[in-house]
MIFI-761910 format. One line per 8 residues: number of its first residue (from 1); for each residue x, y, z of N, C-alpha, C. Coordinates in nm, 4 decimals, m for minus. Layout:
! MIFI-761910
NUM) X:Y:Z:X:Y:Z:X:Y:Z | ...
//
This chain:
! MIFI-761910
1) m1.9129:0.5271:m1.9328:m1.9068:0.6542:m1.8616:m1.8205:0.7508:m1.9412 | m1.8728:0.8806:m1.9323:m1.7977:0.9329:m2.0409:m1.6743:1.0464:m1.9462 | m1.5585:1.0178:m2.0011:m1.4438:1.0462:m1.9668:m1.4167:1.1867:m1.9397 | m1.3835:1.2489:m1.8157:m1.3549:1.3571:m1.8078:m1.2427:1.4718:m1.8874 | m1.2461:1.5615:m1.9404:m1.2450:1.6545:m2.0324:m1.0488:1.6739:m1.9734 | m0.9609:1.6446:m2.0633:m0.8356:1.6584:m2.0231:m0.7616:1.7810:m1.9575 | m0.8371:1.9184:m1.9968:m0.8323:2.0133:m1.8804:m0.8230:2.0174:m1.7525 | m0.9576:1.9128:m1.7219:m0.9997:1.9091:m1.5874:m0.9465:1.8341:m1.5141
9) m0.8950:1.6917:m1.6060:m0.8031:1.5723:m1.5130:m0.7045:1.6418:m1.4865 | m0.6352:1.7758:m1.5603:m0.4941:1.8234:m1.5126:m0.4936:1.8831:m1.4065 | m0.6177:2.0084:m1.3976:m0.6128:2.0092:m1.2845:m0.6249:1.9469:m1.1666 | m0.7148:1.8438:m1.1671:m0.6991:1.7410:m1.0159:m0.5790:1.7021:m0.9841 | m0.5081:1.6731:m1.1537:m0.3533:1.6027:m1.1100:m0.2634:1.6897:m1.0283 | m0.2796:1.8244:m1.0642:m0.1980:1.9565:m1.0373:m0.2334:1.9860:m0.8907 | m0.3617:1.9806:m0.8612:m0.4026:2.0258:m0.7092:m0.3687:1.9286:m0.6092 | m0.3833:1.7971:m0.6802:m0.4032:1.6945:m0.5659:m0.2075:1.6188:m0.5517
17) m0.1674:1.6167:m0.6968:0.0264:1.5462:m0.6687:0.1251:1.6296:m0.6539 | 0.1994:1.6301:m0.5511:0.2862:1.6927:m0.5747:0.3674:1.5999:m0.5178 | 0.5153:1.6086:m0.6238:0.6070:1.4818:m0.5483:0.7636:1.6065:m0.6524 | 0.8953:1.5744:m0.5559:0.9075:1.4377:m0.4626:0.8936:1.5082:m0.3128 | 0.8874:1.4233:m0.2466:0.8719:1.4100:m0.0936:0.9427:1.3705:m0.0348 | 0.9622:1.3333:0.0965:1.0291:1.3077:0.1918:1.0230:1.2157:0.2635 | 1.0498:1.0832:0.3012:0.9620:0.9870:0.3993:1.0572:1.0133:0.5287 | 0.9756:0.9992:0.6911:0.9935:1.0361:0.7922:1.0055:0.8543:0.8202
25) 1.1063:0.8605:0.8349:1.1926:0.7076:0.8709:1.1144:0.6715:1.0397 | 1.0536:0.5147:1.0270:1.0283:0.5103:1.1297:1.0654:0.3355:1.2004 | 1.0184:0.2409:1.3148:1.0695:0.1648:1.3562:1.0039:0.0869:1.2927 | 1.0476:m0.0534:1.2458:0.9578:m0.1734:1.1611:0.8207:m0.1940:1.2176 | 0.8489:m0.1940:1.3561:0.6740:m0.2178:1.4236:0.6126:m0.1332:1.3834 | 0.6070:m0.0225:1.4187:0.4831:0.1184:1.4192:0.5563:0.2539:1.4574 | 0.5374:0.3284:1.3761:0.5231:0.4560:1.4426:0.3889:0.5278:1.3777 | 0.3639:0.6416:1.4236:0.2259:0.6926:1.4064:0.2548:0.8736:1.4815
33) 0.1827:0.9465:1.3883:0.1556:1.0861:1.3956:0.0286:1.1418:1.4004 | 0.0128:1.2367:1.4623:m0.1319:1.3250:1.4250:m0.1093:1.3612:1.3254 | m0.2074:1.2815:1.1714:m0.1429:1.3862:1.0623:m0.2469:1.5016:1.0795 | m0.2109:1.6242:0.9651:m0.2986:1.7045:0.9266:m0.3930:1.6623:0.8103 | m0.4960:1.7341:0.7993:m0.6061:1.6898:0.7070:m0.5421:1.7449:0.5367 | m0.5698:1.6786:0.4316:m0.5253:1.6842:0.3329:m0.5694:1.6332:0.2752 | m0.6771:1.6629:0.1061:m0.6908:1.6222:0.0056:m0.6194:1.5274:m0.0517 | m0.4892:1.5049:m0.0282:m0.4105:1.3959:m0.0890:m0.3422:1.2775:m0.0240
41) m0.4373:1.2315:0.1120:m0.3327:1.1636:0.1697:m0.3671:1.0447:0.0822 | m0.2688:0.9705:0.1000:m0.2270:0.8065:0.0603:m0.2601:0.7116:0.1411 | m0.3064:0.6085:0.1743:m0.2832:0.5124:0.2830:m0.2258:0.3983:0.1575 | m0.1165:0.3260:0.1907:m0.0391:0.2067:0.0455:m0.0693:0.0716:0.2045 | m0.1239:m0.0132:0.1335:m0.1338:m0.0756:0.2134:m0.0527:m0.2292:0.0961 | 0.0349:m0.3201:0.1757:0.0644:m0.4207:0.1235:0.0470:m0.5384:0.2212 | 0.0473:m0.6898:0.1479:0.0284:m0.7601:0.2008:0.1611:m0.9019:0.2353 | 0.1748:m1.0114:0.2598:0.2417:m1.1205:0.2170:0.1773:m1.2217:0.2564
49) 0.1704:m1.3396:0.1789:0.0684:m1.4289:0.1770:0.1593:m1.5821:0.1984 | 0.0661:m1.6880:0.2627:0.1544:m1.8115:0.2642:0.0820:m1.8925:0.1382 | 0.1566:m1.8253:0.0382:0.0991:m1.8388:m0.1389:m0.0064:m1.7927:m0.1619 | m0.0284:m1.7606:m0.3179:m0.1038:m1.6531:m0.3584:m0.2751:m1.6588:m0.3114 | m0.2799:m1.8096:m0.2423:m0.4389:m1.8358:m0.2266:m0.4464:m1.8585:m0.0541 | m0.3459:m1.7912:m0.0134:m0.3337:m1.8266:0.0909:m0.3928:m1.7731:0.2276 | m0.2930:m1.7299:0.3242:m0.4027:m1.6328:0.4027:m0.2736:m1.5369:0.4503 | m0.3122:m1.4413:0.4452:m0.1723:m1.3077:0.4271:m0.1078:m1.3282:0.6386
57) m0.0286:m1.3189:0.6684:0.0483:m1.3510:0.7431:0.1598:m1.1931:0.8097 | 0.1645:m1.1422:0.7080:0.2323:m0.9688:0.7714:0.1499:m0.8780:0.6613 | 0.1623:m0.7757:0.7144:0.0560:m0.6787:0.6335:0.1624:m0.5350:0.6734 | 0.1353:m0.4636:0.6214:0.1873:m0.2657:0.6635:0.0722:m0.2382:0.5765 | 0.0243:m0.1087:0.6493:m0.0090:0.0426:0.6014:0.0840:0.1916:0.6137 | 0.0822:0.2174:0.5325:0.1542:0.3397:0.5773:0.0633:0.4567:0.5340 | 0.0372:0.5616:0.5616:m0.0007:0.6625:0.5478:0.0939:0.7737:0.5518 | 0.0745:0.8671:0.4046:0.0991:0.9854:0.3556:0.0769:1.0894:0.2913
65) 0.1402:1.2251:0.2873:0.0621:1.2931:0.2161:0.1664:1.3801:0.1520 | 0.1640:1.4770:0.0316:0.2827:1.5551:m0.0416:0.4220:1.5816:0.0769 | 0.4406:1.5933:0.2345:0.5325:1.6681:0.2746:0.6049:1.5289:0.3465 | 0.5307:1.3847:0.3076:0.6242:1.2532:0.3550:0.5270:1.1705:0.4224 | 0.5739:1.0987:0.4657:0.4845:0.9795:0.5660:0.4617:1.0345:0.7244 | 0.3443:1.0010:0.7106:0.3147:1.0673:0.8376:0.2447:0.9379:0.9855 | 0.3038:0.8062:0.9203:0.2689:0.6560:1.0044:0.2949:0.5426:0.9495 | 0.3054:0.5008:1.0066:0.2963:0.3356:0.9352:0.3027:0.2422:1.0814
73) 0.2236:0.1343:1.0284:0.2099:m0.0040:1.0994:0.3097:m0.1148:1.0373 | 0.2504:m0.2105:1.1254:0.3403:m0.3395:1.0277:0.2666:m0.4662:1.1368 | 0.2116:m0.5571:1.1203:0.1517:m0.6495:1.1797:0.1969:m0.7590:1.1446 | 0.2347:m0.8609:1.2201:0.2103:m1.0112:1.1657:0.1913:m1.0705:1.3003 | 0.1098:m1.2304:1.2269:0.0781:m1.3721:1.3172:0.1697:m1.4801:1.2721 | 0.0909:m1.5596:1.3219:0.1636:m1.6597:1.2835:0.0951:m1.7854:1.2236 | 0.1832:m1.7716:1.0782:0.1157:m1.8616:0.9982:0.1110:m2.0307:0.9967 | m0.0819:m2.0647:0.9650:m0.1381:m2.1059:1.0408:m0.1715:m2.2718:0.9709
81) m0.0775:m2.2683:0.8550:m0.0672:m2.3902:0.7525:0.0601:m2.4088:0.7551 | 0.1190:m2.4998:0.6341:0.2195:m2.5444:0.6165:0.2794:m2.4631:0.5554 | 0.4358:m2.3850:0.5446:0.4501:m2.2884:0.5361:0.5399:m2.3309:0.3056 | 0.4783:m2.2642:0.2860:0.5137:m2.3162:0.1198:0.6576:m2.2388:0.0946 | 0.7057:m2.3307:m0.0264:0.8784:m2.2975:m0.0294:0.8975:m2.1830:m0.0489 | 0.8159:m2.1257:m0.1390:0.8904:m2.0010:m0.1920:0.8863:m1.9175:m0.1041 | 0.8012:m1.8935:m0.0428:0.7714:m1.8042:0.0985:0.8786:m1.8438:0.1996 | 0.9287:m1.9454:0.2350:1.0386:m1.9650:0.3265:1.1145:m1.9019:0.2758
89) 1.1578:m1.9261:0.1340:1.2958:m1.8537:0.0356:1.2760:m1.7649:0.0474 | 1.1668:m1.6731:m0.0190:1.2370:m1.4990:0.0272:1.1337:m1.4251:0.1012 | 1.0332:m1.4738:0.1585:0.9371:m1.3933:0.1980:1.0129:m1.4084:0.3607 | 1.0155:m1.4992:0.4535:1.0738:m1.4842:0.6186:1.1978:m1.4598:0.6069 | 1.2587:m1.4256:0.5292:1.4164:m1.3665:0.5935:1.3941:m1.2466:0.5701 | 1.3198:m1.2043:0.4762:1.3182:m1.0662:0.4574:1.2064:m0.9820:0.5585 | 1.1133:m1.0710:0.6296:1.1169:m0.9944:0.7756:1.1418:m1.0666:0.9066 | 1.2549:m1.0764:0.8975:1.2910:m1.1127:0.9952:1.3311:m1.0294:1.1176
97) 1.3070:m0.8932:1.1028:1.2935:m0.7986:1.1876:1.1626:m0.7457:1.2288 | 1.0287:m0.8686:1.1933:0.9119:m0.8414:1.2267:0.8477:m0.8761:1.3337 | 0.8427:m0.8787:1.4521:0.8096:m0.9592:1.5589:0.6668:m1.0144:1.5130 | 0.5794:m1.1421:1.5647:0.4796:m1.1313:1.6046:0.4025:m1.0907:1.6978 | 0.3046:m1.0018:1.6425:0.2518:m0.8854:1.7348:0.1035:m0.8680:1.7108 | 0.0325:m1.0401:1.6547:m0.0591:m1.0810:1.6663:m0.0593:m1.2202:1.6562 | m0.1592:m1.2277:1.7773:m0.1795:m1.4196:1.7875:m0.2314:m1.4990:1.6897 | m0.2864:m1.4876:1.6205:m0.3638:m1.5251:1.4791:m0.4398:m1.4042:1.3635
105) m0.4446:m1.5013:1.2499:m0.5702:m1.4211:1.1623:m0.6116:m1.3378:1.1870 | m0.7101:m1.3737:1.3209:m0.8463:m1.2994:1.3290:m0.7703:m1.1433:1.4172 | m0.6813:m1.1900:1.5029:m0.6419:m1.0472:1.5459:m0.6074:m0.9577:1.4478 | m0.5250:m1.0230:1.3497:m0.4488:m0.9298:1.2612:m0.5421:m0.8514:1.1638 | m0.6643:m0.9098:1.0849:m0.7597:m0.8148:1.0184:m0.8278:m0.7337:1.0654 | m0.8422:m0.7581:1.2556:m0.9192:m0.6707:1.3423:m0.7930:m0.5242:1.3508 | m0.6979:m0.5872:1.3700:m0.5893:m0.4768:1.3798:m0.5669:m0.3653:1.2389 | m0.6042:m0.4401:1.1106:m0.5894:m0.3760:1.0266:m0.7130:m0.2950:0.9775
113) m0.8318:m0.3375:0.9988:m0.9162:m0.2439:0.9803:m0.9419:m0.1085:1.0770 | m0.9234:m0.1645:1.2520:m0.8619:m0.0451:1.3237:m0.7879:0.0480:1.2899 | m0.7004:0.0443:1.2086:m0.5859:0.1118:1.1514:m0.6642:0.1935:0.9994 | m0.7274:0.1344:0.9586:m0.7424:0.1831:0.8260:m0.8466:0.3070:0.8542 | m0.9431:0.2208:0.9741:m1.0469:0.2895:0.9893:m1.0194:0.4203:1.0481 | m0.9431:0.4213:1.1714:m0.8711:0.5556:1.2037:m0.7570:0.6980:1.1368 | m0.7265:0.5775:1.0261:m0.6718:0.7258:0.8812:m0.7734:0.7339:0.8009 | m0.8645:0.6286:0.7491:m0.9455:0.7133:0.6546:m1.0381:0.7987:0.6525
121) m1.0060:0.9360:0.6057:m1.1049:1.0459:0.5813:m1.1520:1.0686:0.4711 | m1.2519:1.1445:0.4562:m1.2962:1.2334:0.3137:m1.1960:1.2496:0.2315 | m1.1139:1.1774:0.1316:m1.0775:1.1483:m0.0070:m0.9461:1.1177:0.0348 | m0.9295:1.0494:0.1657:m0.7827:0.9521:0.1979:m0.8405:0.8500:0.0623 | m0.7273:0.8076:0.0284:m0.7070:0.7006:m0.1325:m0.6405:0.5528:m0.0560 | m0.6896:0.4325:m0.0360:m0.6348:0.3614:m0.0335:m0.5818:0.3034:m0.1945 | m0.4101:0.2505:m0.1737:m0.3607:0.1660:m0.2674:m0.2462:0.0633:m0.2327 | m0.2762:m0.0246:m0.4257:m0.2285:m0.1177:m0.3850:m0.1157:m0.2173:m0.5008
129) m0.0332:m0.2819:m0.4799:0.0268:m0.2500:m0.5739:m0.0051:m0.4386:m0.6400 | m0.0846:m0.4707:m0.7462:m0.1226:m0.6049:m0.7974:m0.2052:m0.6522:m0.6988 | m0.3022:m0.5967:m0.6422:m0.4147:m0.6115:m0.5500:m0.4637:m0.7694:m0.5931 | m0.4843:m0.8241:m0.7009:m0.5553:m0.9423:m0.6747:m0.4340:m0.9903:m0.7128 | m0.4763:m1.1304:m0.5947:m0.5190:m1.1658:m0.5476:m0.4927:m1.1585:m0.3681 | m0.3503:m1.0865:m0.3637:m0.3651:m1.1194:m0.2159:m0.3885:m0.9961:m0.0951 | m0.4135:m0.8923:m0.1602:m0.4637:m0.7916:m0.1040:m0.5719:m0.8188:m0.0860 | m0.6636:m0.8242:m0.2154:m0.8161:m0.8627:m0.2372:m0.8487:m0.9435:m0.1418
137) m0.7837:m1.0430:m0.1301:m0.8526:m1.1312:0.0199:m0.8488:m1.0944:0.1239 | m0.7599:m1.0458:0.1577:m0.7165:m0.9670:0.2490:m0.8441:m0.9028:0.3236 | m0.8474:m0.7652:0.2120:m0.9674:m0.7236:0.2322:m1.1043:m0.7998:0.2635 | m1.1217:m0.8617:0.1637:m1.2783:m0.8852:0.2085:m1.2675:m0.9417:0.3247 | m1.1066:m1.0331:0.4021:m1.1802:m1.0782:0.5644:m1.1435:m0.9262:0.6302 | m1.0835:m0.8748:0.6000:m1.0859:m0.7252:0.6704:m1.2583:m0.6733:0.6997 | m1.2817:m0.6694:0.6288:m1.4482:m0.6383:0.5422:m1.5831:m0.6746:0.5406 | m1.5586:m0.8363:0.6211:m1.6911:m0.8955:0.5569:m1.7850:m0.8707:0.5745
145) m1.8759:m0.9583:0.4527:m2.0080:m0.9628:0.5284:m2.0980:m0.7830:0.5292 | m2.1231:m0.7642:0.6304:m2.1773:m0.5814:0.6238:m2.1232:m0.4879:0.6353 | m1.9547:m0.5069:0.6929:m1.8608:m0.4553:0.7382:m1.8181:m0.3901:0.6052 | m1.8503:m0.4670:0.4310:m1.7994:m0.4178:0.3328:m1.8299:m0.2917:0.3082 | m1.9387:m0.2055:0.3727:m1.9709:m0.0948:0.3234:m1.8341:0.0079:0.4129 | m1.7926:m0.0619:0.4697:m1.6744:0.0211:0.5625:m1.5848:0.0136:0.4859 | m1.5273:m0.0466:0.3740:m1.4014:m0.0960:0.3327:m1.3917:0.0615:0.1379 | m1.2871:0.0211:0.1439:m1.1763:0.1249:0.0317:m1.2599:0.1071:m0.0527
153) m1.3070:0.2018:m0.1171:m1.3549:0.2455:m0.2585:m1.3568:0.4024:m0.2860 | m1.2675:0.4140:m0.3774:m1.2239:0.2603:m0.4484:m1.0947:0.2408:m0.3927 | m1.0712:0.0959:m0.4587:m0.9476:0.0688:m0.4298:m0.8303:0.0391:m0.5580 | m0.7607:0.1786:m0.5462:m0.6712:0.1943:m0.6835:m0.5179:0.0747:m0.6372 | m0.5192:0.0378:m0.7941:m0.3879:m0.0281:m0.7784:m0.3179:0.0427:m0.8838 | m0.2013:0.0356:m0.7998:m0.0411:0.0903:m0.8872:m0.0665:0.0446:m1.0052 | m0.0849:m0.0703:m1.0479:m0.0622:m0.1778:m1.1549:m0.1253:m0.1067:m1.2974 | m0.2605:m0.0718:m1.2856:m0.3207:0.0129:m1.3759:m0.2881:0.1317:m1.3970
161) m0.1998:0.2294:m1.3160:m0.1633:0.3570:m1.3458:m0.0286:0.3415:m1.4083 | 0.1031:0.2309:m1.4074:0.1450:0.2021:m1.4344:0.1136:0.1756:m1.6236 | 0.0521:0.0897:m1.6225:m0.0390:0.0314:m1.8016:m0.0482:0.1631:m1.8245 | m0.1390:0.2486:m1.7504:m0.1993:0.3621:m1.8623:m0.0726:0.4493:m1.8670 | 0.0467:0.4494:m1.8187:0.1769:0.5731:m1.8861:0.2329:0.5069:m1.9672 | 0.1883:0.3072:m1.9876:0.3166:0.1995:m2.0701:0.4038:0.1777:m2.0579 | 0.4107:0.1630:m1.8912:0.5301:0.0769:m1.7936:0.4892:m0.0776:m1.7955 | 0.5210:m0.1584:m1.7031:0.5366:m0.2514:m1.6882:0.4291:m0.2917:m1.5644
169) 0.3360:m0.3252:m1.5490:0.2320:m0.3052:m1.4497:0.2767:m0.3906:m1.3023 | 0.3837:m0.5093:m1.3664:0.4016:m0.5693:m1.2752:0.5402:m0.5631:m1.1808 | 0.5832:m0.4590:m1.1572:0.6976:m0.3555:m1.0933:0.6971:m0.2475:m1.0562 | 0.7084:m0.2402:m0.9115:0.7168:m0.0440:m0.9212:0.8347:m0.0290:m0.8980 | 0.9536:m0.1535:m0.8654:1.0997:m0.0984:m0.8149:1.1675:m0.0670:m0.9771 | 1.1316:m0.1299:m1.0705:1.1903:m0.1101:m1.1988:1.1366:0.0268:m1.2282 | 1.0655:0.0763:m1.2318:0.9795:0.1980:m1.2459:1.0682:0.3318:m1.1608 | 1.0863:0.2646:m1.0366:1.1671:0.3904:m0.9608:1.3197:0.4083:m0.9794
177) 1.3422:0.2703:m1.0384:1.5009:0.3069:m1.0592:1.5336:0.3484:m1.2148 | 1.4294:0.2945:m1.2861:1.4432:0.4127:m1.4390:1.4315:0.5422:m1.4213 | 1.3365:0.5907:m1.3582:1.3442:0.7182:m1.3138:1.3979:0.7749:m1.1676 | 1.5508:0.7477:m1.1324:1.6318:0.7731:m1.0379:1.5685:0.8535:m0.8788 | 1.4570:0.7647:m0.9045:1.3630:0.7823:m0.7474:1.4391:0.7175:m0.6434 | 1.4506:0.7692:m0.5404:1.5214:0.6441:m0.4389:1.4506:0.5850:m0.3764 | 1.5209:0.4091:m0.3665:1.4068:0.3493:m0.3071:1.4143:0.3332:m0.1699 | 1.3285:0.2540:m0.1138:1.3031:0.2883:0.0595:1.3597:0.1940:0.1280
185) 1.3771:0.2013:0.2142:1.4974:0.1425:0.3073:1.4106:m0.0247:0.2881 | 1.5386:m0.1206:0.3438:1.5057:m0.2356:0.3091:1.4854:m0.3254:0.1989 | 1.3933:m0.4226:0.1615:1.4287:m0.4993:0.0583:1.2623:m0.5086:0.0076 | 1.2497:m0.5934:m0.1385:1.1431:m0.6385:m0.1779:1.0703:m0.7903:m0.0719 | 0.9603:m0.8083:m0.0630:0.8823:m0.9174:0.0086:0.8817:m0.8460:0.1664 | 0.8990:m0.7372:0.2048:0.9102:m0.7016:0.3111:0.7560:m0.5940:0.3005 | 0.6924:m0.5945:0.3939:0.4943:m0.5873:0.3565:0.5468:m0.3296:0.3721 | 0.6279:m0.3448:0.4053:0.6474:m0.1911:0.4446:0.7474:m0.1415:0.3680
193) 0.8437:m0.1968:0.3038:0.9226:m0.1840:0.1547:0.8100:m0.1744:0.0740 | 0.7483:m0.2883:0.0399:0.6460:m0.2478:m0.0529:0.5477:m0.1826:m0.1075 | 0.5034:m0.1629:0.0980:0.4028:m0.0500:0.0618:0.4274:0.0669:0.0453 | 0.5689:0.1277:0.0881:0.6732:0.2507:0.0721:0.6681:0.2639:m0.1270 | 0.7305:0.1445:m0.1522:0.7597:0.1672:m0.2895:0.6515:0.1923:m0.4019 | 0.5104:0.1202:m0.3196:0.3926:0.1219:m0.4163:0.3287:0.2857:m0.4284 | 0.3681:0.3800:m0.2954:0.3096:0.5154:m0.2690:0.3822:0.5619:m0.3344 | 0.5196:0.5521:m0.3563:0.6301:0.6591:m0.4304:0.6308:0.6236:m0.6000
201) 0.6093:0.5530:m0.5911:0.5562:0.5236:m0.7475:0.4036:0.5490:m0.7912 | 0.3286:0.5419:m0.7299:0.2254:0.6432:m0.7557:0.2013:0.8076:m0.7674 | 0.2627:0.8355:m0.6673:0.3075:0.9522:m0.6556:0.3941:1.0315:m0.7550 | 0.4784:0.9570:m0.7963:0.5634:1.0176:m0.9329:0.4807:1.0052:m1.0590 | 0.4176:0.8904:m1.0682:0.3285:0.8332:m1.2069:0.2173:0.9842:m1.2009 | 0.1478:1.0557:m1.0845:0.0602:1.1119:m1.1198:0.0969:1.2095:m1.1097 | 0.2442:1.2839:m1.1098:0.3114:1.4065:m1.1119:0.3240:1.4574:m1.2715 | 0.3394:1.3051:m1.3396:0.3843:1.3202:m1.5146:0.2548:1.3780:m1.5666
209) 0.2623:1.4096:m1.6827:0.1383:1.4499:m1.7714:0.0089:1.3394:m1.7543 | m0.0811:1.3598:m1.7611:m0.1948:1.2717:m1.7295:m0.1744:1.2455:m1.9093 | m0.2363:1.0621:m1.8758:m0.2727:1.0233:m2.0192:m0.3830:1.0470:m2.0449 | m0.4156:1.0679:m2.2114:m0.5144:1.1229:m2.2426:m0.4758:1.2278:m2.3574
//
């Protein structure tokens, strides 16, 4: 496909990023706004998994657009295997301010496509930050089956916008603290830290000069 003309990517970059912004602090469960309509909203959706092949267990979306966050969710069940070490080590203490606020799986992907389905509009952007593998699954049970024609496309990950400026694809907190971004309340392995940190690092990455 032949690559759009570096003029023209500037302007999309110019019309569509503007950072920095503001995030509108809200409660770990949910809060939620009427946003306004906007060419640039964000939805950062993250996941946490009981290991990388596993089956994701807390999830956030947040939705935003240039003037801050204008919602976010935060879901979890209760996971439904044996719970693997490393995930005890830093993935449940670090939400341990998450209630369960779904009975299983199946509620929680019903809950998350509800959610996705009710912010996404005409050129809302879902992202994600190292999407495969546990986003990616995520999705497709979000998705399946015929339901896929409902689901994110595309679906941009941090990770590649990251490569193309010649960062480090696999960090966005190293990324925000080289460039004295502040980061968002809370810690890493927390599904709404992450998805906070994956939007604000996108958001700055497409403020810089487009590569090219």
């Amino acid at each position: 496909m032949t690559p759009l003309p570096h003029h023209i990517r500037a302007a999309i970059y110019a019309e569509t990023c503007t950072y920095p912004h503001t995030f509108l602090a809200g409660s770990p469960e949910e809060t939620s706004m009427t946003p306004h309509l906007s060419t640039d909203r964000i939805i950062s959706i993250d996941a946490e998994s009981n290991g990388l092949s596993g089956r994701s267990f807390a999830v956030a979306l947040t939705l935003t657009d240039p003037t801050g966050e204008l919602g976010h969710v935060v879901y979890r069940c209760p996971i439904d295997q044996p719970v693997g070490g490393w995930v005890a080590q830093n993935v449940l203490p670090a939400i341990e301010d998450v209630e369960e606020n779904c009975a299983d799986y199946n509620e929680l992907t019903t809950q998350v496509r509800a959610q996705y389905t009710a912010w996404a509009t005409t050129g809302t952007k879902l992202i994600a930050h190292v999407a495969w593998p546990v986003e990616a699954r995520l999705l497709l049970d979000v998705f399946p089956d015929d339901m896929v024609w409902g689901g994110p496309y595309p679906l941009i990950d941090v990770a590649a916008v990251l490569l193309a400026h010649g960062y480090d694809p696999t960090t966005v907190d190293n990324y925000l603290k080289a460039h004295n971004v502040p980061l968002p309340p809370g810690s890493p392995h927390h599904p709404l830290y992450d998805a906070r940190a994956a939007e604000q690092c996108l958001r700055h990455l497409l403020a810089r000069q487009p590569v090219g």
